[in-house]
C-alpha positions in Angstrom: -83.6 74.2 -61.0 -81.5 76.1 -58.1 -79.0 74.4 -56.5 -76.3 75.7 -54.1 -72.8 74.5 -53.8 -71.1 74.5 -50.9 -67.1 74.7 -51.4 -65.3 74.3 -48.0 -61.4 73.9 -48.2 -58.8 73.8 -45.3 -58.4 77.9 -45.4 -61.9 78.5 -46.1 -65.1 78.0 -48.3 -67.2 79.7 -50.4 -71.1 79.2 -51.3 -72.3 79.4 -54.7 -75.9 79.7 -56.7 -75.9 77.3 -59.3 -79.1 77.5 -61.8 -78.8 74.6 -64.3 -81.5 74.1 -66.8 -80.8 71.3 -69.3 -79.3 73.3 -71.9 -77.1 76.2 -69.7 -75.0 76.5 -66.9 -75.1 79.6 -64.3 -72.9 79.8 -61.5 -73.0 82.4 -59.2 -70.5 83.2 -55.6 -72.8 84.8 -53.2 -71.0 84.3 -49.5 -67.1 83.5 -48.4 -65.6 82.9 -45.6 -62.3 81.7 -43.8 -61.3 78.8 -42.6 -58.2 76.6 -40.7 -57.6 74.5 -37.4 -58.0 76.0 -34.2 -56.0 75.4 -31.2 -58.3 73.2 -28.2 -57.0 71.1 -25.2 -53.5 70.9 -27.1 -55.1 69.7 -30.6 -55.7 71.5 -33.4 -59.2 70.7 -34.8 -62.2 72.5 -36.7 -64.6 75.0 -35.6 -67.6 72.6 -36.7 -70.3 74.9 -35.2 -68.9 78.3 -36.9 -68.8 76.3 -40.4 -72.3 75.3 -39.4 -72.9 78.8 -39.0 -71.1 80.1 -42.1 -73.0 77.6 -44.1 -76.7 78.5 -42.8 -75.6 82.0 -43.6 -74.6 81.3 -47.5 -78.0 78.9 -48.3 -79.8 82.0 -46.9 -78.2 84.5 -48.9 -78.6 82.0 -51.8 -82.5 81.4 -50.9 -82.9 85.5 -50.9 -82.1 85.6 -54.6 -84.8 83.2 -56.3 -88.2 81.7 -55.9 -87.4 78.6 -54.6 -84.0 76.6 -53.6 -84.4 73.4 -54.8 -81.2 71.4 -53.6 -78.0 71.9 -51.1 -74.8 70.2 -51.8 -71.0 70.1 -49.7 -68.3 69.3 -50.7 -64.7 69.6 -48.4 -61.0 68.9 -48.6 -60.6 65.0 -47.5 -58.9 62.9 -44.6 -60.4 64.6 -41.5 -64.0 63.2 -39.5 -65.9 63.2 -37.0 -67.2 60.6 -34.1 -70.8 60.7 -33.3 -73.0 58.5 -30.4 -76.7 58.8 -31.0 -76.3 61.6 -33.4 -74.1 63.9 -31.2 -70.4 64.8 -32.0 -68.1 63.7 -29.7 -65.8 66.1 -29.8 -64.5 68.7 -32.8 -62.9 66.9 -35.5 -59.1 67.0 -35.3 -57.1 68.4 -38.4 -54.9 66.7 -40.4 -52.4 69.1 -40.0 -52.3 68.3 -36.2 -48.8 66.5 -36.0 -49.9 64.2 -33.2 -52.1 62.5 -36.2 -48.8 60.8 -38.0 -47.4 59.4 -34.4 -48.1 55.8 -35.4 -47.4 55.8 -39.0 -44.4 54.1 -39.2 -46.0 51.0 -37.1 -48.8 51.1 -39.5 -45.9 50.4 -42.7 -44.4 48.3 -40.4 -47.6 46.1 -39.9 -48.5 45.9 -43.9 -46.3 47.2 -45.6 -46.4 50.1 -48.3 -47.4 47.7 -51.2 -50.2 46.0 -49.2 -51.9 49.4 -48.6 -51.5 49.9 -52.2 -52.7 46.8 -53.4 -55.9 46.8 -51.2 -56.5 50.8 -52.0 -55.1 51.7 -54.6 -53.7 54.6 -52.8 -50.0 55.6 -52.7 -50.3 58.1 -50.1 -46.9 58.2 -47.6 -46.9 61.8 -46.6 -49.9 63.3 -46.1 -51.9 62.0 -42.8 -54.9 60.2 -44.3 -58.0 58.9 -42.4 -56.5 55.1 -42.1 -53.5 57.0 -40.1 -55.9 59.1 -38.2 -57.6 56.0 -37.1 -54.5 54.2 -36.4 -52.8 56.5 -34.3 -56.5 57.1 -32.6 -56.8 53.4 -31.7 -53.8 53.0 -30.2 -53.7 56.3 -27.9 -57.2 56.8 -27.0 -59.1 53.7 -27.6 -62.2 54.3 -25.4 -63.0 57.2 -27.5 -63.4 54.6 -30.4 -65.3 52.3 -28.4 -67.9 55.3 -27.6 -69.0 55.9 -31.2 -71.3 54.3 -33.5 -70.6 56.3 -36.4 -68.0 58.0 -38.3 -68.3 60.3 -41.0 -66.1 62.5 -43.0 -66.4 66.1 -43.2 -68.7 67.0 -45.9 -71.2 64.5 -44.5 -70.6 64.8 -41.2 -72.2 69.1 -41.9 -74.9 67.7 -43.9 -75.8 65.5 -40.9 -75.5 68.3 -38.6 -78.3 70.3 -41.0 -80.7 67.5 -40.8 -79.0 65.0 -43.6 -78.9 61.1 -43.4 -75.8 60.1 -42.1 -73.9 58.1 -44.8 -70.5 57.5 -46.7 -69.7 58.8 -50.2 -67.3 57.3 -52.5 -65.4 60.2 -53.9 -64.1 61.4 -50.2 -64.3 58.2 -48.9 -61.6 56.6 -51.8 -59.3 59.2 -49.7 -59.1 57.5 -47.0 -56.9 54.8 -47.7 -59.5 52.6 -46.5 -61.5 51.6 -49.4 -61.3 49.3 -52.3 -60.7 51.5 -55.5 -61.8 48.1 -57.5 -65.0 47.4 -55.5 -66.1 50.9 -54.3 -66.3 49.7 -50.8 -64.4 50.0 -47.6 -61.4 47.7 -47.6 -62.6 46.0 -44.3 -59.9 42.7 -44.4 -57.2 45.6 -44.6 -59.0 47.1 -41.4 -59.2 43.7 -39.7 -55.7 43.2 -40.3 -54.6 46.2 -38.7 -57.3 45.7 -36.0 -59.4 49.1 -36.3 -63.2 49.3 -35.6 -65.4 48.6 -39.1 -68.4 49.1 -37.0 -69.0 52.6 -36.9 -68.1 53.1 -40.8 -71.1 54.5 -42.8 -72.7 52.9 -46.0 -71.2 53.9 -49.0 -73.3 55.6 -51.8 -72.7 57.4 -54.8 -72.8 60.9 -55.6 -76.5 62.6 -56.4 -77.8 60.2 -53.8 -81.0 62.3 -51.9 -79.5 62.8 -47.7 -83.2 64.5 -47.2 -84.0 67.9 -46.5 -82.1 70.7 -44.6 -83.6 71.1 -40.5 -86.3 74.0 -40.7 -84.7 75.9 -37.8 -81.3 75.7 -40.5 -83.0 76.4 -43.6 -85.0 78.9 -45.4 -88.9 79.2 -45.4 -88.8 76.5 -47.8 -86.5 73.9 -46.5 -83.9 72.3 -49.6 -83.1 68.9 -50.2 -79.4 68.0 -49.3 -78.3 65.8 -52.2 -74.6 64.6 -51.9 -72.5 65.7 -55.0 -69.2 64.4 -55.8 -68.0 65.5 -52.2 -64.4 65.5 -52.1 -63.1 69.0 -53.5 -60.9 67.2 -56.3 -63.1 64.7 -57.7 -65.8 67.6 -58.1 -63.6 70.2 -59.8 -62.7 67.2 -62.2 -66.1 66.2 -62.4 -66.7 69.9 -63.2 -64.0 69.8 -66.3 -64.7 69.7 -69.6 -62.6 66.8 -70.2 -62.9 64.3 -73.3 -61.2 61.4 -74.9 -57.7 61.3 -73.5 -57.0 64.3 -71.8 -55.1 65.0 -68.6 -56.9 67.3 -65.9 -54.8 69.8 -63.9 -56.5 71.2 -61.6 -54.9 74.2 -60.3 -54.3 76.0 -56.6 -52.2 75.8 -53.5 -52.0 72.0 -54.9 -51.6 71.2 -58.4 -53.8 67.3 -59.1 -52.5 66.0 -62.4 -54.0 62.6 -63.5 -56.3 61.3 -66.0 -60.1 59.8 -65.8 -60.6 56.0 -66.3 -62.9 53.1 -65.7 -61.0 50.5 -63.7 -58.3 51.6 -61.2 -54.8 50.3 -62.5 -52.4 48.7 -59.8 -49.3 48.7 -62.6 -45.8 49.0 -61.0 -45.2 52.5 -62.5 -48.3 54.0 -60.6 -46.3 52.6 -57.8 -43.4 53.8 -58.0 -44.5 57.2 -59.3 -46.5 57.6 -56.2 -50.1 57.8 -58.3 -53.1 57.1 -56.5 -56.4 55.8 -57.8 -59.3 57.9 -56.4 -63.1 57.1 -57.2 -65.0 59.9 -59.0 -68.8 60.6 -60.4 -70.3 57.9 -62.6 -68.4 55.3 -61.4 -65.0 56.8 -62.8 -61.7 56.3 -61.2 -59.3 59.1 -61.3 -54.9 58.4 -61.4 -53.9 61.4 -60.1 -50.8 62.6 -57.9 -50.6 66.2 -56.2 -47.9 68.5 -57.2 -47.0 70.8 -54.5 -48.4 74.0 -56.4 -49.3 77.6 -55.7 -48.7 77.5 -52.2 -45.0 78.5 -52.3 -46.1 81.6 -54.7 -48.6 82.9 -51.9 -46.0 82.2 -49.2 -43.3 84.6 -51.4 -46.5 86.8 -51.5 -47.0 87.3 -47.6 -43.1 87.3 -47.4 -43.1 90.3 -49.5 -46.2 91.7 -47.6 -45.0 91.6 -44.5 -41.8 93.2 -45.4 -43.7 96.1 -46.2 -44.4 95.6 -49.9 -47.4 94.1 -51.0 -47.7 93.3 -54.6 -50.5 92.3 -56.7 -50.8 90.2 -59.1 -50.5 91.8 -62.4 -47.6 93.0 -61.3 -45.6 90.2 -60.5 -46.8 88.8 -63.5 -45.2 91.7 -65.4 -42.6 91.8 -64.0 -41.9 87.5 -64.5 -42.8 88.2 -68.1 -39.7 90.2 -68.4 -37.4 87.9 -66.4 -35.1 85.7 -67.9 -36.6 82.3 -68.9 -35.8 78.6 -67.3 -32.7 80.4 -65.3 -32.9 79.0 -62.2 -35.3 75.9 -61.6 -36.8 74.3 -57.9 -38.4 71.2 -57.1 -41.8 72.5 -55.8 -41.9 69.5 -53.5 -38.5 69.4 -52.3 -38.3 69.1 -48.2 -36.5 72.0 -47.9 -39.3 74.6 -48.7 -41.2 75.2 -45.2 -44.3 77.4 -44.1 -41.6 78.6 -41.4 -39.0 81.5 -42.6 -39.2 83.6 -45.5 -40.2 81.6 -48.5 -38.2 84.2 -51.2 -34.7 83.2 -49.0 -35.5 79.4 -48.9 -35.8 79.8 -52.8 -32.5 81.7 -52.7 -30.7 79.1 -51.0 -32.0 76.0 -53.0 -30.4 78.1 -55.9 -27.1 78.7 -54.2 -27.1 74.9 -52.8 -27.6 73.1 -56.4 -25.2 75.8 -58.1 -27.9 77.7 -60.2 -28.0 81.4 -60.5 -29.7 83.0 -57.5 -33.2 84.8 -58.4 -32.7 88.6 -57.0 -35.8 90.2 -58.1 -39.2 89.5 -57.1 -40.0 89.0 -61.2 -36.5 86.2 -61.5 -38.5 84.6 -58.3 -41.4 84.7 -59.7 -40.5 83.3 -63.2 -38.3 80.6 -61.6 -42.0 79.2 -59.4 -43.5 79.2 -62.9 -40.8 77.9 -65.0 -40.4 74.8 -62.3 -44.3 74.2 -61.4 -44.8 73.9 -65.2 -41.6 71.6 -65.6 -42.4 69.3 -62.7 -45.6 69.2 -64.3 -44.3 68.0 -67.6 -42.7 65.3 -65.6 -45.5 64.5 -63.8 -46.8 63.5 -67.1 -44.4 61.4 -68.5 -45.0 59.5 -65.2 -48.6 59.5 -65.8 -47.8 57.9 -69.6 -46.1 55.2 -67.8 -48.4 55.0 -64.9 -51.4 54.4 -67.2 -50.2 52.5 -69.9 -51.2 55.5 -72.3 -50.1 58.9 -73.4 -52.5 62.3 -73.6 -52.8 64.7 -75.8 -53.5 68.0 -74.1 -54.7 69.0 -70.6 -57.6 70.3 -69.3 -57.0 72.8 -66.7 -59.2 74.5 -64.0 -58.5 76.3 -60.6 -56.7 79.8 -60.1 -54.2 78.5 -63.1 -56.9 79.5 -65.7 -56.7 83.3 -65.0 -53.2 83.5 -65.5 -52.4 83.6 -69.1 -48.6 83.5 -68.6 -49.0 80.1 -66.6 -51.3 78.9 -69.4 -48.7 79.8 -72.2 -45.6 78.1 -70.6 -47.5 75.0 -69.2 -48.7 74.1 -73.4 -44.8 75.0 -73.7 -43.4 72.7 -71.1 -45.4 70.0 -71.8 -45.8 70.1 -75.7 -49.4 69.7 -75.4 -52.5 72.1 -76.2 -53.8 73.4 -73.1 -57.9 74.0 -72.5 -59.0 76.3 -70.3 -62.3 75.3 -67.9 -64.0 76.9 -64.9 -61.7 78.8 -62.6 -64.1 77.8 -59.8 -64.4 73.8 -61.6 -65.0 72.5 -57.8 -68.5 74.2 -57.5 -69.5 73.4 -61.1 -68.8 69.9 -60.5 -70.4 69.9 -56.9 -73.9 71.7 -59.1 -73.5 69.0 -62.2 -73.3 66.0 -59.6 -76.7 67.4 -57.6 -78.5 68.1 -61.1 -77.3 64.5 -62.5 -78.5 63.4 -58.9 -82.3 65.2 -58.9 -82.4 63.9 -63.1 -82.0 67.4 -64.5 -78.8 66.3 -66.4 -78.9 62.7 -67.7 -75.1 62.4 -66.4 -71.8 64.1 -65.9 -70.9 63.8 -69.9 -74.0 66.1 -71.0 -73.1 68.3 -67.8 -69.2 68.7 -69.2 -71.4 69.5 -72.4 -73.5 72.2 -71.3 -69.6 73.8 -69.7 -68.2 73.6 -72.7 -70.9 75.8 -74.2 -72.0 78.0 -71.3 -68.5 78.6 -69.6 -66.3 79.0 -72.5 -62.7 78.9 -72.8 -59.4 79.2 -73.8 -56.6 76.8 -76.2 -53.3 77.6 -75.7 -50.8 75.9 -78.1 -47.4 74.8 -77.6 -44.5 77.0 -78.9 -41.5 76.0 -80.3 -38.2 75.3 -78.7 -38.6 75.1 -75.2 -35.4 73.1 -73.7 -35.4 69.7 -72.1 -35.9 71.6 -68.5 -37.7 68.4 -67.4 -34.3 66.6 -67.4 -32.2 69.4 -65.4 -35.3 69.2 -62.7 -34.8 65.1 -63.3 -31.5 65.7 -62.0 -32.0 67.8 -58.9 -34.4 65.6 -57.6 -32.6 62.5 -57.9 -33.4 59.1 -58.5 
């Protein structure tokens, strides 16, 4: 069958033509474009008609190249959604990087308490403005606007709704939110009573490969598709898109790193706690502990530094140039508080070095080595976290994203961590998005005989740990503190 995936992040998406049979896997990118929050009435939201436009666009490019599109799937980053009233958007969806969307945070703590929210979600989100913020802040500023809609729906369903799908919830996205019971799969509607925020207007929740019908005509080719949801958050589709097995840790790779391991029950131990590791629901009823790493974002910030300076440099030569640098010199928290999209990311590297008394990187290839050395560190750590998080230790990590082309990342990651490290799909998001819709539409039995048919089609890479390697893990231990 032919399926498309539709891969939507916060700085833009990409549409792919999947063609899964039950014994191979074909994946094909046939339209990008960019995305991010626009600037309206003093809020920064999402240009939902121009992704609506973008997305018509891909499916048609996609239906151009075989004899029959069979299925349509989204999937988005999580957190943001939109209000309807009788099928009609209220207004755009605001973004999450808005900073009006965290006013009311601290009453929200205030009113439950960080271990409650964890407890009742098994999420241990305190930085990043989820949905249950969103809602909060929403409710107490502009309350009539809550009071006008009957529905709310996060992204990746509310564009499927605007091309002709049934409204409805998914899990994956939907686990996100900090409004959900990771133990039950449903929304945690006592926590919402207890913070007094509308229950009303939240959709059913389903799982992925559930049919949403088929696409509008006057949005869809001759032949209009089926939407089936997939796993429709981004993270639990690239991990459903993994060739994980037995007791492996997923990375998956890109401006975030998402280190964790799949399981069948969520765990509320105090170590997941502490550690900050969140349980998120994934495809066939899985639960994913995971915590995000801040990851290749300061790299592509040091990128456009150098760029706008008036030298651009590509990849291969950075990398080359890294290579050659001096090893574990100088290592960064990739998460500290003091690296900023404002300023020069290169300086703000320069003076974390000069303000913990390390050698300062002077070269593009000593800053360069220093991001890898400490992503790859903290990563290590995030693992003995994870060990203690989940009661249980792995054995080697499966990694996908951008991480996967770059061989020098690979080799010091199995380094760092003392682990084998197996390469799977750079793109693992839209794999996972097309193995969800096939499992859905019974082409694939389930996501296990999908990782299968990636392990054989899509090939990979094992990188093994060397030898020798110091204890970086507990010099970066000691500059982030207790």
């Amino acid at each position: 069958m032919n399926h498309v995936a539709v891969d939507i992040g916060a700085s833009g998406g990409t549409v792919f033509l999947g063609r899964i049979t039950p014994s191979s896997v074909d994946v094909t990118e046939v339209h990008r474009f960019e995305n991010g929050p626009v600037e309206r009435d003093g809020r920064y939201v999402w240009d939902v008609d121009r992704l609506v436009s973008e997305l018509t666009t891909g499916i048609a490019v996609a239906d151009a190249q075989v004899e029959r599109l069979d299925t349509v799937g989204i999937d988005t980053w999580g957190l943001d959604f939109g209000l309807l009233s009788d099928g009609e958007l209220l207004r755009a969806p605001t973004s999450y990087r808005d900073p009006d969307v965290t006013a009311t945070k601290e009453a929200l703590f205030d009113a439950v308490g960080k271990r409650r929210l964890f407890e009742a979600t098994g999420i241990t989100n305190w930085s990043t403005p989820n949905t249950l913020w969103q809602l909060h802040t929403l409710a107490k500023r502009e309350p009539d606007l809550l009071e006008q809609a009957d529905k709310l729906l996060l992204m990746p369903q509310l564009l499927a709704s605007l091309l002709g799908g049934r409204p409805t919830g998914e899990v994956t996205i939907a686990s996100t939110t900090q409004m959900v019971d990771a133990g039950t799969r449903r929304w945690a509607t006592d926590l919402l009573d207890e913070l007094g925020l509308p229950t009303g207007t939240l959709p059913s929740l389903v799982e992925p490969g559930e049919s949403l019908g088929r696409m509008n005509d006057d949005c869809a080719p001759s032949s209009p598709p089926e939407l089936v949801g997939p796993a429709s958050h981004d993270t639990a589709a690239a991990v459903a898109g993994l060739p994980l097995t037995g007791s492996a840790a997923f990375l998956n790779t890109g401006s975030w790193f998402v280190l964790g391991v799949e399981r069948d029950t969520p765990t509320y131990r105090e170590a997941a706690f502490e550690h900050s590791f969140s349980n998120e629901l994934g495809a066939d009823g899985t639960v994913r502990l995971l915590k995000n790493i801040n990851g290749f974002f300061i790299l592509e910030e040091c990128r456009d530094a150098w760029a706008d300076a008036g030298d651009p440099i590509d990849y291969d030569r950075l990398l080359s140039a890294a290579r050659e640098a001096e090893p574990r010199r100088t290592l960064v928290d990739p998460d500290a508080d003091s690296f900023s999209i404002e300023g020069s990311m290169p300086e703000q590297i320069r003076s974390y070095a000069r303000r913990t008394g390390q050698p300062v990187p002077d070269t593009q290839g000593a800053v360069v080595r220093c991001l890898l050395d400490s992503l790859v560190t903290k990563t290590a750590l995030g693992l003995d976290q994870l060990a203690a998080a989940a009661d249980t230790s792995s054995e080697r990590i499966v990694l996908g994203g951008g991480g996967v082309r770059n061989e020098l990342f690979c080799r010091l990651l199995a380094d760092a961590t003392g682990r084998p490290v197996e390469t799977g799909p750079v793109e693992a998001t839209a794999v996972g998005n097309l193995l969800t819709q096939a499992v859905g539409v019974g082409t694939l039995s389930n996501i296990e005989s999908g990782r299968e048919l990636v392990r054989a089609s899509l090939g990979g890479n094992t990188y093994e740990p060397g030898d020798g390697w110091p204890r970086a893990t507990e010099r970066l231990r000691g500059l982030i503190g207790p």
